[in-house]
N, C-alpha and C positions, 0 to 999 in steps of 0.2 A: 560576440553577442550583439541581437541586431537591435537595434532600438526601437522602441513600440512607436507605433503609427499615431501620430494625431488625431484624435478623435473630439467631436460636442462636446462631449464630456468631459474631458480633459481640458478642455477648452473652457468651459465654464467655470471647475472647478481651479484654475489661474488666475482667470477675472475675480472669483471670488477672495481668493488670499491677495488679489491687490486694493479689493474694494474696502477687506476687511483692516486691512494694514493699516490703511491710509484715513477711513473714514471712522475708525473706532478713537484714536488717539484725537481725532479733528474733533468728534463731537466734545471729548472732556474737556479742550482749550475753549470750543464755544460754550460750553457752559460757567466756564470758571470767569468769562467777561462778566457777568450782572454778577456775580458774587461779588466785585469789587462795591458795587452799588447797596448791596446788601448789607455788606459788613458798615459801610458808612453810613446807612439809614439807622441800625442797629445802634450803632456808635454814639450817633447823633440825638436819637430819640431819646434817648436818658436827661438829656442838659435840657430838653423843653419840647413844647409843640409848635410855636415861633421860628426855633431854628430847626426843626425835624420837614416843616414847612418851607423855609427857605433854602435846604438839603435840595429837597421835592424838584424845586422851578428852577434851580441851577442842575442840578443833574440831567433833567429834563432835556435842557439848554445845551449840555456837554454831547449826552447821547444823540440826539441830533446830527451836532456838529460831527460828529463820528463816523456816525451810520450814512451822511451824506459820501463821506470819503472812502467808503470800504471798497469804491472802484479800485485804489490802490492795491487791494489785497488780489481781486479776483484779475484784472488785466497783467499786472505781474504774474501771478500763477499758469496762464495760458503763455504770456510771452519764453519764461525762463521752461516752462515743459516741454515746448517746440526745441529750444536750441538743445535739450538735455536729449530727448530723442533724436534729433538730428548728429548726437555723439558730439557736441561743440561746448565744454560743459563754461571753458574759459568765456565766449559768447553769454552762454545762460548768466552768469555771474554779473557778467556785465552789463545784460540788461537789468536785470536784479538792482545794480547800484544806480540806476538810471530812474529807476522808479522808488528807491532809496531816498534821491535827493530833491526828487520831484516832491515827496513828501515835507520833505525839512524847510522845504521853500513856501508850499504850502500852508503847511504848521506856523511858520511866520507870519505869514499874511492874516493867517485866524488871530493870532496873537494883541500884533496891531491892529484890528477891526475891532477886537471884542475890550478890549481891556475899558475904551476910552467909554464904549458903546455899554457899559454892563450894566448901567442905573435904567438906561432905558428899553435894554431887552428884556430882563426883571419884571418892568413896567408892564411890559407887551401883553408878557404872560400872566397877569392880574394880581402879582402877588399882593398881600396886604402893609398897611404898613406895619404893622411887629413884623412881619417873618421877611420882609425887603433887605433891613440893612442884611444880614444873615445872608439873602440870596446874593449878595454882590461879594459880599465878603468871600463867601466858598466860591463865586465865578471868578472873581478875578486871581484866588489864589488857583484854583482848577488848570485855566486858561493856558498855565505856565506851562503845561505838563499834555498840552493840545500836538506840539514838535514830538516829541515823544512817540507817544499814543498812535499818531500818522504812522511813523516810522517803523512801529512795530508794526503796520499792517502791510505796509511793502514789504519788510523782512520777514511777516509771516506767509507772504505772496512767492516770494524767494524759495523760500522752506519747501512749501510747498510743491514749486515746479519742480523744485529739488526729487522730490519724489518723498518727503522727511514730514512728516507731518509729527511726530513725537517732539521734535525739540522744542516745538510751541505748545506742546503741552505742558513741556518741565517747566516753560519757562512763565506758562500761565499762571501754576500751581507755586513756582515760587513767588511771583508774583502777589498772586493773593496774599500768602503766610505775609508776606514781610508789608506788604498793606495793611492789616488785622494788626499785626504786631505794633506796627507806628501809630494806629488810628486810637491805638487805646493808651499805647503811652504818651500821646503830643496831644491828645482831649483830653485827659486825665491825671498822667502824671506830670506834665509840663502846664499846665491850667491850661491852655491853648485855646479849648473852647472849639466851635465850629471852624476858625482857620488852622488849628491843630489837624484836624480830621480830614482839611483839602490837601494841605504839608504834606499828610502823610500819605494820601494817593499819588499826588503828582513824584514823588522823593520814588515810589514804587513804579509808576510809570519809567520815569527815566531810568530805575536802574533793569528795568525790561527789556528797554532800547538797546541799553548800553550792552546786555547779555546777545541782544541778538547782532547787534554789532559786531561784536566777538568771533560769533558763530561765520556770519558773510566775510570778514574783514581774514580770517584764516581762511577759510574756502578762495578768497581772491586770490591771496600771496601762494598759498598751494599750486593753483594754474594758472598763476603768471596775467590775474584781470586786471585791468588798468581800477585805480579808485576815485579818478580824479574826476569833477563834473563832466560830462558831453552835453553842450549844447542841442544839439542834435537827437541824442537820445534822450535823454529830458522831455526834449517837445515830442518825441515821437509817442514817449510813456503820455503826456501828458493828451495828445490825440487820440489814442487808443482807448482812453479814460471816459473820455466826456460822451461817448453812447450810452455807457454804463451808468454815467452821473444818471442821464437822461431818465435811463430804467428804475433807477435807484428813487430818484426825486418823484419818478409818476408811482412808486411804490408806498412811497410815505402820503403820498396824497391820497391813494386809497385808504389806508390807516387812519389818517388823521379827516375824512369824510366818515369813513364810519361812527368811529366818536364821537362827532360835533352832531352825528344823527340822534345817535342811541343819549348824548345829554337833551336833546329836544324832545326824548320819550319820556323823559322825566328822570328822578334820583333813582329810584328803583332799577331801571333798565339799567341806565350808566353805573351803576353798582355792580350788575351781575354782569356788563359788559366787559365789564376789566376783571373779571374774574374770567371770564372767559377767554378773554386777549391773553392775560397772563399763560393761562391752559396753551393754546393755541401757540404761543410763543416758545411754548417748554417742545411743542411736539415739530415744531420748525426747526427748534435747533437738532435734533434727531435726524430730520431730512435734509437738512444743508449739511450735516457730515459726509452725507452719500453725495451731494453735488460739487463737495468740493473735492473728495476721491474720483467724481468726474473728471472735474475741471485738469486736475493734473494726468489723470491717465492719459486721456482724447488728445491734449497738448502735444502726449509725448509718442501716444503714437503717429499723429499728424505729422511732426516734426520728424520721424522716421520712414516717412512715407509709406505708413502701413494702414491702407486705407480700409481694407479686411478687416485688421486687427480693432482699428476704431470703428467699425460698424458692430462687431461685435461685442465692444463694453460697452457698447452703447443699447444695445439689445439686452444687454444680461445688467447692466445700471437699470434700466428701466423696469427690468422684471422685479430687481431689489427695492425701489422705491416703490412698485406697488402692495410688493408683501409688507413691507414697511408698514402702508398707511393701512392698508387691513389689522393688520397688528395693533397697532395704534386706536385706529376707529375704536375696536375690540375693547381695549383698555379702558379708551374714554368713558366705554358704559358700562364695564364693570366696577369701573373705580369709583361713581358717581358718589355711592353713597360715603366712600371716604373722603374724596376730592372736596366736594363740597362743606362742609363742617368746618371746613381749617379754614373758611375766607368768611363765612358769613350762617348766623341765627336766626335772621330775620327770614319768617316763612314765604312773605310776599318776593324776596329776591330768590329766594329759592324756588318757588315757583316759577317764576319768571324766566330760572336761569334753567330748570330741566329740558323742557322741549329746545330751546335753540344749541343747548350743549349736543343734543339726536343728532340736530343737524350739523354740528363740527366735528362728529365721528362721521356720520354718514358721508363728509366731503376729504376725511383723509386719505382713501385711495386715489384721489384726484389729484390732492395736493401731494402724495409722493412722488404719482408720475412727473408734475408741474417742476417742481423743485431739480427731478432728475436731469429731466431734459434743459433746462435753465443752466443747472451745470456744465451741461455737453457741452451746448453752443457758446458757453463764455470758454470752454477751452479749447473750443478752435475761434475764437477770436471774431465771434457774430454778433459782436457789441450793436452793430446800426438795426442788424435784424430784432435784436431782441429790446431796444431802444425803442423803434417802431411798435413793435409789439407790446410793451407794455403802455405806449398812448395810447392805442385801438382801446385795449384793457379798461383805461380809465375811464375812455369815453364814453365807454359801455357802463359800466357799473356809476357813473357818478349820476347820471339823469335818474336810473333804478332806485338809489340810496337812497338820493333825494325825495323820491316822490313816496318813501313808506310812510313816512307820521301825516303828511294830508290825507294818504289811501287809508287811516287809519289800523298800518300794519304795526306790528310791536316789535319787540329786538328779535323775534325768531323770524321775523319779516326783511328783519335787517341783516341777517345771520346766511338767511336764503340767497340774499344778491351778494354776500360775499363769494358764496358758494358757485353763483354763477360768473363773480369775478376770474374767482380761480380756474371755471372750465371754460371761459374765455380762453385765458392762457394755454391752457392743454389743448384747444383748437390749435390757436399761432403757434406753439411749440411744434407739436405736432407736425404738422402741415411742413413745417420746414423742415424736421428732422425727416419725413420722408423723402422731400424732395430732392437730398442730397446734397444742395448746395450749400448749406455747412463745410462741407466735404476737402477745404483746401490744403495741400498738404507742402510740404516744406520748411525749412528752418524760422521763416517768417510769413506773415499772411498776407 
């Protein structure tokens, strides 16, 4: 019996059971991260407004610190996909625990910075005095649990090149339960108060680690990977890294220039702003499921040196993220009249927030492509390209931001140049993913 011919079609329908494998289980671990945030605001709000306030500006402070280090997730992901398509899985492993301990070392350094530093980072962030001591008290127990938290994001980087993206979902999901669990009995049943409720994430964090530990620490002795630090690898994870930082750090500057606009349009805007950020953040994490099903396929096929095979998920990622953001768009304006009611009553924010919400549907097909290709290039290892790329981004967008409250434009004014932040991006994505040189193939880049 002869076997059927490769076809498009066939071909697509592949791409898609790997897109769907990988990106379905990824998005419920990205969701289940602010659930931990949630449950502890929840927790916390009962004992007062003081400490539900000092929850706020340490949290704040933590996520930060986090989302600065998520290079750890995405540069491990592209490195361990190369050596797994390359057939070297002992290799992939091994880079894995290189970018493992680069975290642990890191995590330290946050440790000892922030502990001594926490009355006056607190400070920074303008807490008051009621809700301060509160903010130090959940930082400096939080902090503990900073080594942790790193470490899960190289071993969910691991996972990932692995081609596995379910185990960090199980391990998201128990994660949360047994956070929920401790936050209500070390606030509650142990009187604990607000350092009950930090106990109890950090106590969840580490035993996340420790699961994913497991999970690498068996995969190493299976194929025979060394566990013991490399020098060498280490610095090399840790090079690989700082493009990404670069990208990462001019991301949050977009973010946190929008905000500081939309507070200068007054309370109303910055109301319906963060109703809208929140929005926009639920429909990111949707798109970054599909970029991190990039990220590890492109790895793995670059690393097999199947350069076809990576032009092609890369063709047919891109077609997904754009149905995506149409999808999406769609929803945003359907859902308007129910989305809204669950943040806010007040008719003036509600006005304020329909017209610029137009414009965050009308910009999701944009932002699915952005997202997609953002994935590709982090996994074939175009950290400097896409480094680069998102300074051009900021340099763009940050004179625009700024000049809406003198032009006297209002958050839909401000909603516009995010919009043309993000087809900033989709240019430089673009542009390169055409021009191939992305394109390098090999066990290493």
């Amino acid at each position: 019996m002869t076997k059927a011919p490769a076809t498009p079609k066939n071909g697509r329908r592949r791409h898609d059971r790997e897109i769907i494998a990988l990106a379905v289980p990824a998005f419920g671990a990205l969701v289940a991260e602010p659930l931990f945030v949630m449950v502890d605001s929840a927790v916390v709000g009962h004992l007062g407004t003081p400490q539900l306030a000092g929850l706020g500006i340490a949290a704040a402070l933590l996520m930060t610190a986090v989302s600065i280090f998520v290079f750890l997730a995405y540069a491990t992901t592209a490195a361990v996909a190369r050596r797994v398509g390359a057939g070297d899985l002992p290799a992939a492993i091994r880079q894995g625990m290189d970018g493992i301990w680069l975290a642990l070392l890191l995590g330290a350094a946050v440790v000892a910075l922030t502990l001594p530093t926490a009355p006056w980072l607190v400070d920074v962030f303008g807490a008051s005095d009621t809700a301060a001591p509160y903010a130090i008290t959940y930082l400096r127990i939080s902090i503990l649990g900073i080594p942790a938290m790193l470490v899960v994001l190289a071993a969910t980087g691991v996972l990932r090149g692995l081609q596995d993206t379910r185990t960090p979902l199980y391990v998201a999901i128990g994660g949360f339960t047994v956070n929920a669990a401790l936050n209500v009995t070390l606030v509650y049943g142990a009187g604990l108060g607000i350092a009950g409720s930090a106990w109890g994430t950090v106590i969840a964090q580490v035993g996340m680690a420790a699961a994913y530990l497991v999970v690498v620490i068996r995969g190493a002795r299976r194929h025979g990977a060394s566990l013991r630090p490399d020098a060498a690898g280490i610095r090399a994870s840790a090079q690989a890294g700082v493009p990404l930082l670069i990208r990462t750090l001019s991301l949050r500057a977009v973010l946190m220039i929008a905000t500081a606009v939309a507070a200068r349009l007054g309370d109303v805007d910055i109301a319906a702003h963060q109703i809208i950020l929140s929005l926009w953040s639920l429909t990111a994490f949707a798109l970054d499921a599909i970029a991190i099903a990039g990220q590890a396929i492109i790895g793995r096929y670059l690393g097999a040196n199947d350069e076809k095979g990576a032009r092609e998920a890369c063709r047919r990622m891109v077609e997904w993220g754009l149905g995506c953001g149409i999808v999406l768009g769609i929803l945003i304006v359907l859902a308007r009249p129910l989305f809204i009611p669950l943040f806010t009553s007040d008719p003036s924010v509600k006005d304020t927030l329909l017209p610029a919400l137009l414009v965050v549907a009308v910009s999701q097909p944009i932002a699915g492509v952005v997202f997609v290709l953002d994935g590709v290039l982090m996994g074939a290892g175009d950290g400097r390209y896409l480094a680069w790329a998102m300074l051009v981004t900021l340099a763009v967008f940050a004179p625009v931001a700024l000049l809406v409250p003198s032009l006297g434009g209002g958050l839909t004014a401000l909603w516009w140049a995010m919009t043309l932040m993000m087809a900033v991006r989709l240019v430089t994505l673009w542009l390169r993913t055409r021009s191939g040189r992305w394109i390098v193939t090999g066990a290493t880049r």
